[in-house]
N, C-alpha and C positions, 0 to 999 in steps of 0.2 A: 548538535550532538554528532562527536565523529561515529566510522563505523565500527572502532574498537569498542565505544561505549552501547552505542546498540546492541551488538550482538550478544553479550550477557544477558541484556534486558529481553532479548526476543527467545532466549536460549529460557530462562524464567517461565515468562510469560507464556510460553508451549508447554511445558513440562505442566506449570497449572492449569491453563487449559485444558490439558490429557487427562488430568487427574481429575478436574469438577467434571468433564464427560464422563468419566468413570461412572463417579458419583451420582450423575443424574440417572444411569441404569440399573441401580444400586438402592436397597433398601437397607432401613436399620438393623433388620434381623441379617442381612448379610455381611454389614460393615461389622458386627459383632459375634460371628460366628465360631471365631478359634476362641474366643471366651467361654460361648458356651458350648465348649466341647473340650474340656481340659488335656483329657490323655491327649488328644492331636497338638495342641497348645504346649504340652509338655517335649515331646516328641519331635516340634518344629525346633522351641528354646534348645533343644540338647544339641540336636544336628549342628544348628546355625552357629549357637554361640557356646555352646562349650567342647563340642568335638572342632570346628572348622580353627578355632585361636590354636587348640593344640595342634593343628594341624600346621598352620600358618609358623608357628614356632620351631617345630620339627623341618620344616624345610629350610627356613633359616638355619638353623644348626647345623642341617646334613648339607645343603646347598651353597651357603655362605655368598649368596646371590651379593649385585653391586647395592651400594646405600638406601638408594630410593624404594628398592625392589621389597625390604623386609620389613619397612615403616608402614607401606601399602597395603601388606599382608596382612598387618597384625590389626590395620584401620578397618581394612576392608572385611577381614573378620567378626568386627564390631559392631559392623552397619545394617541398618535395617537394607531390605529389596528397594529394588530402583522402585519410584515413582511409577514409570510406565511399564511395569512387568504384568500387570492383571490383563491388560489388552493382549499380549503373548499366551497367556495362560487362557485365557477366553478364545483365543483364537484357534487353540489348541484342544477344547470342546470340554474344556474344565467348568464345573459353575461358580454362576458369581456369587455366591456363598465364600465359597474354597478360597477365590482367588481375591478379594477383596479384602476378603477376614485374614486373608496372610497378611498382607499388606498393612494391613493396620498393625495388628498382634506384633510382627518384627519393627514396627517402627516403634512401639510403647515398650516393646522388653530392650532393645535397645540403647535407648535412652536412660532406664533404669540400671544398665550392666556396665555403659563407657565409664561412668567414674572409677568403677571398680574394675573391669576388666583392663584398660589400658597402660595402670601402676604396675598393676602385678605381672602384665608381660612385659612389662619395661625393666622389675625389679631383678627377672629370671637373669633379664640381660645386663645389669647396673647403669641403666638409663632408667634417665627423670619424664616419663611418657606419660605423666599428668595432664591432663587437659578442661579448659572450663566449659563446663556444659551448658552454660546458654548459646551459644552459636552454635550449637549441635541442634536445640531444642529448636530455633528460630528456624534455625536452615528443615527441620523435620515436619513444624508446624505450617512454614508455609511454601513447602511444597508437597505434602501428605497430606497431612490431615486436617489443615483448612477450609483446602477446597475439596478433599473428597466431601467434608461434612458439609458444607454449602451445597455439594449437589445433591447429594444424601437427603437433605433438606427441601430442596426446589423440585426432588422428587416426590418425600412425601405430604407437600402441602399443595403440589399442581402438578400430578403424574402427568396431565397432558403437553403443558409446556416443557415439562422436561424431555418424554418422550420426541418432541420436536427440535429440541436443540439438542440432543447428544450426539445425533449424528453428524451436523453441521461443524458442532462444537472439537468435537473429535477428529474429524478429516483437517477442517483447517490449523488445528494446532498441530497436527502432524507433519503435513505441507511446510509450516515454520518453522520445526523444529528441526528437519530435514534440511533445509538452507541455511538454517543458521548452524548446522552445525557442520558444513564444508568450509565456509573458511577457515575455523576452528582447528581442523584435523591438517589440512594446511599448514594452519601457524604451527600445530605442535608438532608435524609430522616428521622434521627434521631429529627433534630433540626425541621421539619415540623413537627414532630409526636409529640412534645414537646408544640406546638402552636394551637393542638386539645383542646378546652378548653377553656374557657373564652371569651368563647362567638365567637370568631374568625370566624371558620367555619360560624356561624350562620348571623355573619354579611358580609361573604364574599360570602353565598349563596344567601341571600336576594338581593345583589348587584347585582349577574347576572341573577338572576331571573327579579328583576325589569329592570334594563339595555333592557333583552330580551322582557320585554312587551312594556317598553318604544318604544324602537323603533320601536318594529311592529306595535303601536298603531299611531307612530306617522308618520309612511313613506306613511300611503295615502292608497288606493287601488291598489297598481300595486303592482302583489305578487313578483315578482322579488326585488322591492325596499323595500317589507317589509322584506325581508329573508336577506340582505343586511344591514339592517339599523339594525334590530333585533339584529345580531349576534355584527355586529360593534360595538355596543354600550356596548354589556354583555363583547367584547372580546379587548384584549389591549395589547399592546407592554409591555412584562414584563422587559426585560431587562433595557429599559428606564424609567418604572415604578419603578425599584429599584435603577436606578440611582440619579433621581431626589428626592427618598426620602433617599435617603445616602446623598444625595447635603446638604439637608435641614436640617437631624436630625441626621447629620456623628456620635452622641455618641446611637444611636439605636441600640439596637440588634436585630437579628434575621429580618434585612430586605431583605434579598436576599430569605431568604425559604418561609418567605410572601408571596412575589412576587411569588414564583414557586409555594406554594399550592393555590393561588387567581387562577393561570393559568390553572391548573389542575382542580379546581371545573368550571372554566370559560366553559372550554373542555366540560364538562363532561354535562352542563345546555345547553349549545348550541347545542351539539349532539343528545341531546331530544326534546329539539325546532324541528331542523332541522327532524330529525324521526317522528315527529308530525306532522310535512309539509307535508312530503312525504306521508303519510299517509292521511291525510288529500287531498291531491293531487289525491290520488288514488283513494279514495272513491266518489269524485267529478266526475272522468273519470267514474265510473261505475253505476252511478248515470242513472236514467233516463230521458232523457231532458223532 
């Protein structure tokens, strides 16, 4: 096996990894939580998926970004949260209620709204932006919510082994996921560097800037749901985000380094939110009542 072939399979195999670690800290009532809590469930659907595609549409129109740049948008608007965003969120002193139950909740409303949502922004533009949703479904099932439920599972029928592997299980999928994904940004780094320009950047930081106020603005007063909703909204499955817009616009170039620089700016806006929080947090604690 050369190492072209490897590194997807190792690039995979970490993301699930990450995600049954998840899982093993993780109980039912938590994997289910934006279910049972409708208004927040309603509240996350609004933000994610039906303000951020208007949004994503609106900067196309005003922005007239290069080719790759509005396909991404309107994908990336579609997609559920990355895989490994509940570790962030967790890290970030959210519970794993919050941040698990997002994670599942955007992955099932999502799948339910790409058939419909990706015609009708394709219709606005007079593009055929139809796409089949089983490779949506397969790419969603097994890296969400296979192995979160397997750990979900080895959680609650042996808390103790699970409790044992998550830590284990977690550090080393991080270590490979980490390696494998430098030569990766390598291979694509040229053809991202190539997509600086034409507006691209500018309308793919406006996205998660707005994304991130979006949701803070719109998840209510509970700072937990706002750091949750915030982040979820600016932040998205890329590798499904460039699935579905290869589904849709297969003669596009440069849609896979799209997907990887939207990620990388996604990162980089959320981790200043989140550093705003904290901050913000802290200066609260010190505060005098």
């Amino acid at each position: 096996m050369s190492l072209a072939e490897l590194i997807p399979l190792l690039l995979k195999a970490s993301i699930i990894g990450m995600v049954f670690s998840i899982g093993l800290r993780a109980s039912i009532a938590d994997a289910t939580t934006s279910f049972r809590h409708p208004a927040n469930l309603l509240k996350g659907t609004a933000a994610m998926f039906l303000v951020m595609p208007l949004v994503a549409v609106a900067l196309i129109k005003g922005l007239n970004p290069l080719a790759p740049t509005g396909i991404i948008l309107v994908a990336t608007a579609l997609s559920p949260v990355p895989p490994i965003l509940p570790n962030k969120e967790l890290k970030a002193g959210v519970g794993m209620g919050r941040a698990v139950g997002s994670l599942v909740a955007s992955s099932v409303v999502a799948l339910l709204l790409i058939p419909v949502g990706m015609p009708l922004i394709g219709s606005w533009f007079g593009l055929d932006l139809a796409v089949p949703l089983g490779p949506a479904v397969s790419l969603v099932m097994a890296t969400i919510l296979v192995p979160l439920a397997a750990g979900v599972l080895l959680k609650t029928l042996a808390p103790g082994l699970a409790d044992k592997l998550a830590p284990t299980m977690g550090k080393a999928s991080a270590v490979i996921l980490l390696l494998a994904l430098v030569p990766v940004l390598i291979q694509l780094g040229p053809a991202m560097w190539a997509q600086v320009g034409g507006l691209t950047v500018l309308a793919f930081l406006l996205f998660a800037v707005i994304g991130v106020g979006v949701g803070h603005w719109m998840a209510g007063d509970d700072p937990d749901a706002k750091t949750v909703l915030a982040i979820s909204t600016a932040s998205r499955h890329p590798a499904l985000a460039a699935a579905l817009a290869t589904a849709a616009r297969p003669e596009a170039e440069g849609i896979l380094p799209a997907a990887v620089l939207y990620l990388l700016i996604s990162v980089v806006v959320t981790g200043i939110y989140l550093a705003l929080r904290r901050k913000g947090g802290d200066a609260a604690e010190l505060s005098p009542a």
